[in-house]
N, C-alpha and C positions, 0 to 999 in steps of 0.2 A: 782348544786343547786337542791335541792328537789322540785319537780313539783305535786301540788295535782291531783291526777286523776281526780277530778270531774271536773277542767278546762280542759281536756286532753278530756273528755267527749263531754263536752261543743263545744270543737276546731270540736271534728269529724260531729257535728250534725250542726254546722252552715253555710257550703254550701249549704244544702236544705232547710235551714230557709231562708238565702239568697235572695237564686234562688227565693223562694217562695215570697218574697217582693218586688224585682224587677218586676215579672210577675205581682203582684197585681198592683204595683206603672203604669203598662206600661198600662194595660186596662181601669185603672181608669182616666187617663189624656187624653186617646181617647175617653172619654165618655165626657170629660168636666166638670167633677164631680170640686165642688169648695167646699172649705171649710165653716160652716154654719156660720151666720153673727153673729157679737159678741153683745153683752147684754145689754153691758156697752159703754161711750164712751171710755173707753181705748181701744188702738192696740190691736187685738188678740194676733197676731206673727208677733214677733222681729225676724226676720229672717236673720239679720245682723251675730250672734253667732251662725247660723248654720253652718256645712260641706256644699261646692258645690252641694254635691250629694246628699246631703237631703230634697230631696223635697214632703212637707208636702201634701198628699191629703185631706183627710178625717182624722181628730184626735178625737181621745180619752184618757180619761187620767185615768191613775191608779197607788198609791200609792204602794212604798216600802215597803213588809211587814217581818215580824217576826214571824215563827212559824214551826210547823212539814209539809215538804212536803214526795211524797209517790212517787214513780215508781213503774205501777204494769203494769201486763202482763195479757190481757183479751185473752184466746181463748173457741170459741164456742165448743158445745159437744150434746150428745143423751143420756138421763137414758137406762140403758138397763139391761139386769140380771145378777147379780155377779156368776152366775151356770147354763152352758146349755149342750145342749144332740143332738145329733142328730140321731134318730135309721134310721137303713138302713136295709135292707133287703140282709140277707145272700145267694141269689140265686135267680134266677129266676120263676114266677109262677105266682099263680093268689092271689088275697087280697081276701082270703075266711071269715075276719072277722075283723071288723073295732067298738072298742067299746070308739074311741075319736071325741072330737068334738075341734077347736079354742075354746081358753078361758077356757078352763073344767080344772079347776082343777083333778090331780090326784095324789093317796097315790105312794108311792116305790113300787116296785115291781108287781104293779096292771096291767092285760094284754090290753094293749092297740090294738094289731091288731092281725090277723094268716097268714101266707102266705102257702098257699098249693103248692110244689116244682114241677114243671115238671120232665117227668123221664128223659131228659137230664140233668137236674140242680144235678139233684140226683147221675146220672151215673158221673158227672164231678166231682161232691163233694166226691163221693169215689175215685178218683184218686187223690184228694187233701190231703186225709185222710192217704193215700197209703206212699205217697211223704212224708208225714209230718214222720209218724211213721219211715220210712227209714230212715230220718235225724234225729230223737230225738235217734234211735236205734245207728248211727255209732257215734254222742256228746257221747252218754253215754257213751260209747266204746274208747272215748277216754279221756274223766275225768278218769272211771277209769284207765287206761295206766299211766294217771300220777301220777294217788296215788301209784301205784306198785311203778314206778321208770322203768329205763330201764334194759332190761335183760343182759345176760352175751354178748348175739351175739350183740346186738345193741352197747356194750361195744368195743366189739374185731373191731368192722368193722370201727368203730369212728376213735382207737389207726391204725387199719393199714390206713385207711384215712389219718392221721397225719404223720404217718410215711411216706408214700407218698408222702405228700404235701413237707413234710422237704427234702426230696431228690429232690423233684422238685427247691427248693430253693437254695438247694445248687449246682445245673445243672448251674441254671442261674447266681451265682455267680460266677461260674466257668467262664462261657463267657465268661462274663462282664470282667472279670481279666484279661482273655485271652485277649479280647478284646485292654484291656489299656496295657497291654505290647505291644502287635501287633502295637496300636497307637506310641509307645515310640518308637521302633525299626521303625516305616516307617518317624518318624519325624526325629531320626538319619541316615536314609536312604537319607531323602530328603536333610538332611543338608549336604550330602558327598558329595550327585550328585551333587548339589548345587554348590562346592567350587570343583568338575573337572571340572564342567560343565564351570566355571570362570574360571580354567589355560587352557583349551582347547583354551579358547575365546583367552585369552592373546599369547597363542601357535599360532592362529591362523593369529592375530596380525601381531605378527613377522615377519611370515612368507609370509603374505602380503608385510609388508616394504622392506623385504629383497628382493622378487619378481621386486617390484620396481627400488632399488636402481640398480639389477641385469640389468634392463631391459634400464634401465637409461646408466649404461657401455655400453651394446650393441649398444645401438644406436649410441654413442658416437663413439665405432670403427666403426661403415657402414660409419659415417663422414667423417673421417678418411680414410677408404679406399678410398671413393670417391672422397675424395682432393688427393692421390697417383694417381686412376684412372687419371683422370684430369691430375696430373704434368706430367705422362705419354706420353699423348697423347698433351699436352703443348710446347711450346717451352722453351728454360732454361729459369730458373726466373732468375732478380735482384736478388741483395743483400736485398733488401728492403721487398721483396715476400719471401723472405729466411727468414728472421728476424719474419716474422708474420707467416708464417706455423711452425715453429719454437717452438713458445708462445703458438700455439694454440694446436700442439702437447704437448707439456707439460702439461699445461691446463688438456688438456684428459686425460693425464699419471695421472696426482693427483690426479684426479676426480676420476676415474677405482681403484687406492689405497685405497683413501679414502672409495669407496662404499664397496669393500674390507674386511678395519677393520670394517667397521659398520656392514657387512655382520659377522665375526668374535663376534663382541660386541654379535648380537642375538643371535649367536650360544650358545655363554656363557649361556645367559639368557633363553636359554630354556632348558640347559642343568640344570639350575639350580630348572627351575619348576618340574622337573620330578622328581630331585633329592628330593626338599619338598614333591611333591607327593609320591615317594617312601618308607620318611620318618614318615609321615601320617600314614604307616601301614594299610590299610586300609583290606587288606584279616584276620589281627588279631582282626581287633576292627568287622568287621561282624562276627566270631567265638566267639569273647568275649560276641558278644549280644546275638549268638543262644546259648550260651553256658548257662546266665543269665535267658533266658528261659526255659530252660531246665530244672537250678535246681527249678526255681519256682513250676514247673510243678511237678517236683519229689519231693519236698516237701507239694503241696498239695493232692499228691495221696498220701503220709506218712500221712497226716492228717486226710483223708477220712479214710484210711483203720484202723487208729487208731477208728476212732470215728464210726466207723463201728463194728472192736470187743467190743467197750465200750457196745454199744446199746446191742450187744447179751449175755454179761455177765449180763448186768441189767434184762434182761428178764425175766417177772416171769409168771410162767407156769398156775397160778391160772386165769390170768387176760387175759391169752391167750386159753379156754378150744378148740378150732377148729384150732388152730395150724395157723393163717394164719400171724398173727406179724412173729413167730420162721423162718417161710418158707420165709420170707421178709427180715426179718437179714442174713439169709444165702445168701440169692441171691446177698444182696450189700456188704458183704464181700467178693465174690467170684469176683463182678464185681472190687471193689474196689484194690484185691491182683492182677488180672491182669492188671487194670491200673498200680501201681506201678512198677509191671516187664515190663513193655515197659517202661515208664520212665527211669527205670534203665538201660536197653540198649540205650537210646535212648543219656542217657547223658555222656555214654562212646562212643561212636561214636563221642559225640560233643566234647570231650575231645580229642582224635585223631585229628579231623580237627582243634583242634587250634592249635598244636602243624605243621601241615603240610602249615598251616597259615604261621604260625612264618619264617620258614624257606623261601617259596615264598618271603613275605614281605623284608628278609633280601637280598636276590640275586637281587630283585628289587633294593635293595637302595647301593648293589655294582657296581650292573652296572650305574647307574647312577651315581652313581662317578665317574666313568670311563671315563663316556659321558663328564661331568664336565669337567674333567683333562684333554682331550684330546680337547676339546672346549678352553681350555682358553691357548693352546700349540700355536691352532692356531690363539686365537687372539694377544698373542706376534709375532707370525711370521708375520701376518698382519702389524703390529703396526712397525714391523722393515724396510716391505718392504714400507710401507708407508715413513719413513723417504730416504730408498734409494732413491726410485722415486724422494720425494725433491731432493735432491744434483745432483740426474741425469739429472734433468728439469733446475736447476739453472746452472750446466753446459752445459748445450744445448742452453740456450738462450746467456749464454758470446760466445762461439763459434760461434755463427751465426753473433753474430754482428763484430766477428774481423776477420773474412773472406769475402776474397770478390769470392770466389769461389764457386758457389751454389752447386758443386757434392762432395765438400768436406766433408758435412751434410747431412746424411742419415735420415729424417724426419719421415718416417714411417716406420713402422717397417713391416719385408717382412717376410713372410713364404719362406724356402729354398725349390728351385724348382719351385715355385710360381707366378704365372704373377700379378699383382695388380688389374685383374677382378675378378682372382679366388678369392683373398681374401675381396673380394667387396661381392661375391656370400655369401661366410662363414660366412661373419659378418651379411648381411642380414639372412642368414637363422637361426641364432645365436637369434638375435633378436625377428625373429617370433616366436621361443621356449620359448622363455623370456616371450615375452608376453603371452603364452597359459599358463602358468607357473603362471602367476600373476592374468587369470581368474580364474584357477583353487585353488588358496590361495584365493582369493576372494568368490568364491562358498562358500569352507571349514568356510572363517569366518562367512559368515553368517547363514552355519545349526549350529556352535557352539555355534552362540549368540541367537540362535531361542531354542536352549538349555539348553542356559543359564535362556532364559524368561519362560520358561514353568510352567503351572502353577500346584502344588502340589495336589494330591490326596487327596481329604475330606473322613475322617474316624468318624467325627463327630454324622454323623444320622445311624451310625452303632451303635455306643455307647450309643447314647440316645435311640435306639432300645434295647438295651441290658439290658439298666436301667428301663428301664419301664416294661423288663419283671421279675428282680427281686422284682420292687417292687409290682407286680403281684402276685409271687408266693408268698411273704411275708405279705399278704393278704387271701392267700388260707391258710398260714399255721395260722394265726391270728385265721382265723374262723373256722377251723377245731380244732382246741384248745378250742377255746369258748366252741362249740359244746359240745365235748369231758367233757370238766368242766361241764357243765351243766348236761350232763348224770350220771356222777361220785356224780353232785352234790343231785341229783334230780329236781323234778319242784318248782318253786317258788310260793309262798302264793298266789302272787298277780296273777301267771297263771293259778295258778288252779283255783280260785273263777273266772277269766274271761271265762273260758271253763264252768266251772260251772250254772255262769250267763246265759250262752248263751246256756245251757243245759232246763236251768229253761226257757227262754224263746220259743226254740221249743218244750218243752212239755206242753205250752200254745197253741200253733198254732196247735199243735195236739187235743188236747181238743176239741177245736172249729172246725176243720174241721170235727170231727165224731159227736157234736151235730151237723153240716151242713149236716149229713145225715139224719136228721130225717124228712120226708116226710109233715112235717106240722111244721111249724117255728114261735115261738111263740116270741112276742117281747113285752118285760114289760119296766116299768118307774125305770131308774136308781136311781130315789129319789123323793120325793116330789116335785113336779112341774106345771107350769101351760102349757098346750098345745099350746106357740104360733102358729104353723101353723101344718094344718095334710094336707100334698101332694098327697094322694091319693086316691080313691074311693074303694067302698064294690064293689069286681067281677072286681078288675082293672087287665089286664095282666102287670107286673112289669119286670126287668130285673135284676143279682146281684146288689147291694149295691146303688138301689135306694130309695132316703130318704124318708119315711112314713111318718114320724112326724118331728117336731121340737118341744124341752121341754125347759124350762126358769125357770131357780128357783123363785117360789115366795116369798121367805122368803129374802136375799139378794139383795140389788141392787150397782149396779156401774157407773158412767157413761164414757161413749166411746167419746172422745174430738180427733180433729184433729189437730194436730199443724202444724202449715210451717213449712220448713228448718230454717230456720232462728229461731224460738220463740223453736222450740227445744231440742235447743243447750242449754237455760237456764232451762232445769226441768233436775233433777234427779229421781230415784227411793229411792223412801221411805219419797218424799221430801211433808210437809204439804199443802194442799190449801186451798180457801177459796173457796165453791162453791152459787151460786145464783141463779134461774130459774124463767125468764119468766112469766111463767105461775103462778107462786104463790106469786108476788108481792116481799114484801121485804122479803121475809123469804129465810134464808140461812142458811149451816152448812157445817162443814172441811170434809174434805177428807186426803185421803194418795195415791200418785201416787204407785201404785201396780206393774205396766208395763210400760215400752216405747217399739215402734216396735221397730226392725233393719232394715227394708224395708219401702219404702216409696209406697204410693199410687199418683199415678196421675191422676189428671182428668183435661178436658178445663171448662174455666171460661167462660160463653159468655160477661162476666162486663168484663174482660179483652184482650177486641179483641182479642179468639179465643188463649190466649195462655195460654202454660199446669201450671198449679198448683199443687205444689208437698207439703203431709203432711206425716207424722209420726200420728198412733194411739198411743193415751195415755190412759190406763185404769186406775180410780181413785177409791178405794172402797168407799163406804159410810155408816164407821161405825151405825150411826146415821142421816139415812135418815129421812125426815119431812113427816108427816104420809102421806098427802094429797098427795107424788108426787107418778108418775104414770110411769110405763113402754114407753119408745119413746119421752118422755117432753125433751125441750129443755133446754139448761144449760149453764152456761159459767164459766169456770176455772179461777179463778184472782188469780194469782202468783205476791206474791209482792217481787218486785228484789231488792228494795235498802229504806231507808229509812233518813232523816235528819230532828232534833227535833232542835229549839231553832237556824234558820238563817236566815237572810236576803234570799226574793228571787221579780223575778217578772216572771211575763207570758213569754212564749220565744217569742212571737210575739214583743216582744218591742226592744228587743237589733237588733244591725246591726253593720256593721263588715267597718270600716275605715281605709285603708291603713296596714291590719293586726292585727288592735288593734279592743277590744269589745266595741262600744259606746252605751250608753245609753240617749236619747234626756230629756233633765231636765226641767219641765215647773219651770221655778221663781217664784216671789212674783208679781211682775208686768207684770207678765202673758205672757212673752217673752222665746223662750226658745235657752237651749244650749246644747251643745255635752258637754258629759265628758264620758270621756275612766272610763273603772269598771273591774275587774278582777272577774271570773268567777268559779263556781266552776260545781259542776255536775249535770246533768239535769236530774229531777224527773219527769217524761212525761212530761205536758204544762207545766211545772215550772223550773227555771231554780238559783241557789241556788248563791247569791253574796257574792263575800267576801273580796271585797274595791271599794269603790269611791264613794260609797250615803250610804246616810240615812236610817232608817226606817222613813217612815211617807213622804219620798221624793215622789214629784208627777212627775209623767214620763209619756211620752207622746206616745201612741200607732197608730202605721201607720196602717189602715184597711181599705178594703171595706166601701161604706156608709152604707151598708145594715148591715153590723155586728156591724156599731160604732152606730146604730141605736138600734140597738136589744140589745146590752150588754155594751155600756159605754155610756158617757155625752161627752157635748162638751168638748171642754178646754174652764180651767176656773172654770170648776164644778169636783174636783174629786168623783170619785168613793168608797166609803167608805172603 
């Protein structure tokens, strides 16, 4: 829904109308202030149809009206002169002649004072004069430079600059390329180490378990011997002691088997990592990458040495008279033909070591076959003796139980020659082996797996080094181009009128520093003028560029208005006003804003306890100033902001704000009044513009001070016409 701005106005300004009737409402009911007696015998106020919060002090009443209201913007000002001067005094000395007075008018050019120059002022002014002519001499010296244009050398030294710069650029491309192959090949590096670095771990694995399972046997015959020891040194067993050493020998027997083939199974299994490894190729694919570098390399020395003879076939001898480009083509042909021939050796070399690659990688992955074949030999011999062991254990346990004869079952098995301590000694010292055996696979897995976690070599802030230096050099060669274009092109319109300019303007400053030598400094009126102030005395000793006079045009005037931050947000330049002064009663006439500052002025207010007040000067011309006003009269600028012809409005002092909505208090016919909500539009300073809920000719009821309902309205009852 479309919202008119003028209530949107309305909305912003009625917190401090508010505020402001509250505070009224709050002082006036601690005074005791009561409303004045009525006339008639009828009620004054029906107070039945009021809001709670409506409470009436002191009323007045004033009618809804119809007509044009105004918003305008008053700020105060000073007349002052549309033209002023200020002479200063170009050195120091004495006022040897003083022919102004305040107030005097004077013509142009009429001598208003002399200053006679100390001979310091004099000796300083030639060294001013000195300075000046040296800089008006080397400007001039170089406007003309750029009418010529540049010479041949300034040409030749730009092109070998460029040429320079381009081999710089092509240095750091070079890197940079370098660079990213060296990254590809260390990230295929890292990926190899990577995946030995995982079959070591797994090799190493193995070799753990198998340590175990080994250490696991061992122990198992120390048992073993030490139940032999034992039956030994025992008296004969039962049948029943027979029957369980028996079981428990077999037992062992399995067990030892079984750890055995699983000993066997790993054998397989590492023979077969070796054998992937082997097949990996891994001394071919490192040759294949030095080899891929290599021809990178060789074909961009082929490119360089190419674009190295191109540059010295284009070379024209006119635009080279000092020879210093031709001597620069030669140098990076010559650099350019010997990089190629080390490339070219460098990538038959790499062509040999793949070929000696190849061959390694292949006896790698025979023998590892072999390892294979011979690994999986023994784990079927394993797997067979495994099954013996069964049949041998299940016939050792039927025999034990159908004999009652305990020497007829040989239980443990004897080394020939052997007493059953010795093989008590053998197995334990078997087992200590075992176990040293299982620290040392345990060691091994864990540097593999400490190798497996390692973390990769960053090649990243190498490369972003490398990039930042090409696009370095590809910035030198930009502007070494530019350059170059520009000398080729000549100077531009717009540079030479700025050197120019700036030519015209030191041989101003040169002017003036040699009339600053003249021993007696004569100072006239820039124009017809009146003397507001003369600062100095006949026979006064003075210092440089201390003011004498001050001059004011008398034919123009303007006035100088200071606006707040606030009030001069709404002037523009060029924007009409209406001006009024003081001093001359009603007489007024327009103006045209000339200037606003861009800086503010600050000063304290003592009306506002002490804090700072910030304005903008506004200079206003006065085409048609009114004959009577006078230089320093006061003034006041009325900028009208907005305007509304033909609407409802009333005072803002009457509306008040109910639960969000705008009420306005309605006096009736029988003299009682009521709230009724009115939609608002936009408020023209005290006025405030309706546009629903009353009438014109409605009589509304104004909450004020008694002193104001005394001074500017009537009771209720009686409106205000």
């Amino acid at each position: 829904m479309h919202r008119d701005p003028c209530v949107a106005s309305t909305m912003r300004r009625w917190p401090r109308l508010a505020m402001r009737s509250v505070l009224t409402l709050t002082l006036l009911g601690g005074c005791g202030i009561t409303p004045p007696q009525p006339q008639t015998s009828q009620p004054l106020i029906d107070r039945t149809a009021l809001a709670p919060n409506a409470r009436v002090v002191t009323a007045i009443t004033e009618s809804v009206r119809r007509g044009t209201i105004r918003d305008t913007l008053t700020i105060p000002g000073k007349v002052s002169s549309a033209q002023s001067a200020e002479l200063l005094s170009r050195g120091g000395g004495t006022v040897s002649a003083l022919n102004v007075r305040p107030g005097q008018a004077v013509a142009k050019d009429a001598v208003l004072a002399e200053v006679t120059l100390d001979p310091d002022a004099i000796e300083s002014a030639r060294s001013r004069a000195v300075a000046a002519d040296l800089a008006l001499e080397q400007q001039l010296a170089r406007v003309e430079d750029l009418r010529k244009g540049a010479g041949a050398e300034a040409l030749a030294s730009a092109r070998a600059d460029l040429s320079k710069a381009r081999s710089e650029l092509t240095r750091a491309q070079i890197a940079r390329e370098t660079q990213q192959t060296d990254n590809a090949q260390a990230e295929r590096a890292r990926t190899a180490s990577k995946e030995a670095a995982d079959r070591q771990a797994e090799l190493a694995q193995l070799a753990v378990d198998q340590a175990e399972d080994e250490l696991t046997g061992a122990r198992a015959e120390v048992a073993r011997a030490q139940a032999a020891t034992t039956q030994d040194n025992a008296a004969p067993p039962v049948a029943s002691d027979m029957l369980g050493r028996a079981q428990d020998q077999a037992e062992a027997d399995l067990a030892a088997a079984t750890a055995a083939q699983r000993g066997a199974e790993r054998h397989v299994q590492e023979a077969s990592l070796k054998l992937q490894e082997a097949q990996a190729k891994p001394n071919e694919r490192k040759a294949q990458i030095d080899m891929q570098i290599t021809e990178a390399q060789l074909g961009r020395a082929a490119r360089d040495l190419k674009t190295a003879q191109t540059d010295a076939d284009q070379h024209d001898p006119a635009k080279d008279p000092t020879g210093v480009i031709a001597a620069a083509a030669v140098d990076k042909i010559k650099s350019a033909t010997r990089d190629y021939e080390l490339a070219q050796e460098l990538a038959v070399r790499t062509r040999d070591e793949l070929g000696q690659a190849k061959t390694a990688d292949q006896r790698a992955i025979d023998l590892a076959q072999l390892g294979l074949d011979q690994a999986q030999d023994e784990l079927a011999a394993a797997r067979a003796a495994l099954t013996r062991t069964q049949r041998a254990a299940t016939r050792l346990i039927a025999e034990a139980r159908l004999t009652a004869t305990p020497a007829s079952v040989t239980l443990t098995p004897q080394v020939p020659g052997a007493t059953a301590k010795e093989v008590l000694a053998t197995a334990q010292a078997k087992a200590r082996s075992v176990e040293r055996q299982l620290q040392m696979a345990r060691l091994k897995l864990q540097e593999a797996q400490a190798a497996q976690a390692a973390p990769p070599t960053a090649q990243d802030s190498k490369t972003r080094v490398l990039e930042l230096d090409v696009q370095s050099a590809q910035a030198g060669v930009d502007a070494t181009q530019a350059r170059l274009a520009e000398l080729e092109r000549g100077p531009a319109a717009a540079s030479l009128e700025r050197e120019q300019r700036r030519a015209d303007v030191l041989r101003d400053e040169a002017d003036a520093a040699h009339q600053a030598l003249t021993p007696v400094q004569v100072l006239t009126a820039p124009f017809d003028a009146i003397a507001a102030a003369v600062n100095v005395q006949l026979g006064q000793a003075i210092d440089s560029r201390t003011s004498v006079a001050r001059l004011v045009s008398g034919s123009g005037l303007s006035v100088i208005a200071n606006a707040s931050e606030r009030d001069v947000t709404y002037l523009t330049p060029n924007d009409r006003v209406e001006l009024s002064f003081p001093g001359l009663g009603d007489e007024t006439t327009v103006g045209r804003i000339t200037e606003i500052g861009q800086s503010a002025t600050a000063y304290t207010l003592a009306a506002a306890n002490g804090r700072e007040q910030v304005t903008y000067p506004v200079q206003v011309e006065l085409p048609s100033p009114p004959r009577t006003l006078k230089l320093g009269m006061s003034a006041m600028l009325n900028v009208q902001l907005g305007e509304a012809a033909n609407v409802l409005y009333v005072s803002s002092g009457t509306l008040r704000k109910l639960d969000g909505y705008d009420v306005l208090t309605l006096v009736t016919s029988d003299g009682s009044l009521k709230d009724v909500t009115v939609e608002v539009g936009r408020t023209y300073g005290n006025n405030v513009a309706i546009l629903s809920g009353v009438n014109e000719g409605d009589i509304v009821a104004v909450v004020a001070p008694a002193t104001t309902a005394a001074a500017s309205g009537t009771a209720l009852g009686a409106p205000k016409p």
